[in-house]
N, C-alpha and C positions, 0 to 999 in steps of 0.2 A: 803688036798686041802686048808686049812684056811691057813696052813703055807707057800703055795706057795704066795696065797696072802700079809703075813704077810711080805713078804722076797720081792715079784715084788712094791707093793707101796713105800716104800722107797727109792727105784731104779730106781724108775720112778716120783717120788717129786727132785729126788737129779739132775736128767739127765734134768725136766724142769727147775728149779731154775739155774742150772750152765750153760746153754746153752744161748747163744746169742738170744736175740727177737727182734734185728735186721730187719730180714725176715718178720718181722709185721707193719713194720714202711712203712708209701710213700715212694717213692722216694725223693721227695720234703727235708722232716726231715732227709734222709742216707745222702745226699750228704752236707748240711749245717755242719758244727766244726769243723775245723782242718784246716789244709793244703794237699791240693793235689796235690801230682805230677807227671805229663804223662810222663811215663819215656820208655815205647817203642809205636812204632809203625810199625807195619806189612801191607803188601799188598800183597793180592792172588788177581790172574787172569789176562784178560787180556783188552784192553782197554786204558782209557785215563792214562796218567802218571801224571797228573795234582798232584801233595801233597796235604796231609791239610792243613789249614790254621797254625794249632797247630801240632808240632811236637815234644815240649818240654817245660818245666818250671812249673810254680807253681800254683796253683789255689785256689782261700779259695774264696768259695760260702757262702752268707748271708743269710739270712733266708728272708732278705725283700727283695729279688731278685739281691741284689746288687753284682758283681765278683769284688774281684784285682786280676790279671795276671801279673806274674814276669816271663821273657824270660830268658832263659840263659844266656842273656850279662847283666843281671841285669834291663833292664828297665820296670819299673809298667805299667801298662794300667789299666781301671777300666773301667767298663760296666756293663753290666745286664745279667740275666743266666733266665732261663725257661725249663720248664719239660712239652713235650706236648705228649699227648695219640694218637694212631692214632689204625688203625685196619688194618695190613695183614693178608690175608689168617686167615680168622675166628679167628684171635689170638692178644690183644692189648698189640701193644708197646710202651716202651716210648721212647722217642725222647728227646735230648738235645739241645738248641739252648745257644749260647754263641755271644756276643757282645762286644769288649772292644774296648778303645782309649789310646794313647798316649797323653796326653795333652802336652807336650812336643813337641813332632815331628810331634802331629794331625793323626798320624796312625792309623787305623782303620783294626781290624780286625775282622772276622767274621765266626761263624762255627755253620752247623745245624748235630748234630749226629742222625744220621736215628735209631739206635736202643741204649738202655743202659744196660745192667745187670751187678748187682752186682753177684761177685762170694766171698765175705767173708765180714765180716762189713770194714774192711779197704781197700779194692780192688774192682775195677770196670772197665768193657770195654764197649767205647762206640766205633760204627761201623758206618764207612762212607761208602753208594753203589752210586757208580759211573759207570754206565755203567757195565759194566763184571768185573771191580776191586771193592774189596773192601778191607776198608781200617781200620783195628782195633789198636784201640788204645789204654792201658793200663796204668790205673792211680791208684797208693797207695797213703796210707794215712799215 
């Protein structure tokens, strides 16, 4: 028996040491460093056909709430980002809200993701419900 333990604790120092702690962190801290970019977007069901706002380009979130957005034809926007909790069915989600401008052309866009999960430290989808469609969006780092 001593030796099964002797053999499972190193196995299991090596497996929490090497593994991502990621999964411990807010939301708020996963989504701040790097660069993001929403590179598909899917829609199930049925309903409005309205798009999202976002359906491509780059993203790098600040920690003091600040976003720049680069479109795929190249142009910057800059705005503010937020992470809001909410509660369906006994279960809290978080929610993404995104805000940016053109200073340029005065553009304004604007986008509230109804849920967010991260599924690895560099990848996250966030989901738009609209009616019977919904609309996910997938963004690497």
């Amino acid at each position: 028996m001593k030796k099964l333990y002797f053999t499972l604790i190193p196995i299991t120092l090596l497996l929490i040491t090497g593994c991502s702690k990621d999964f411990l962190k807010s939301y708020e801290r996963r989504i701040v460093g790097g660069t993001w970019e929403l590179y598909d977007v899917n829609s199930f069901g049925i309903g409005s056909s309205d798009r999202p706002n976002f359906t491509a380009g780059r993203f790098t979130f600040e920690s003091s709430g600040g976003v720049t957005y680069i479109n795929n034809q190249g142009e910057m926007y800059e705005g503010s980002w937020d992470i809001r909790r909410d509660w369906q069915q006994d279960s809290q989600v978080q929610g993404l809200f995104i805000t940016v401008v053109s200073f340029q052309t005065q553009d304004v866009i604007s986008e509230y993701f109804d849920d967010l999960q991260f599924t690895g430290t560099n990848r996250f989808k966030a989901f738009i419900y609209n009616g019977g469609r919904t609309y996910t969006c997938k963004f690497k780092r």
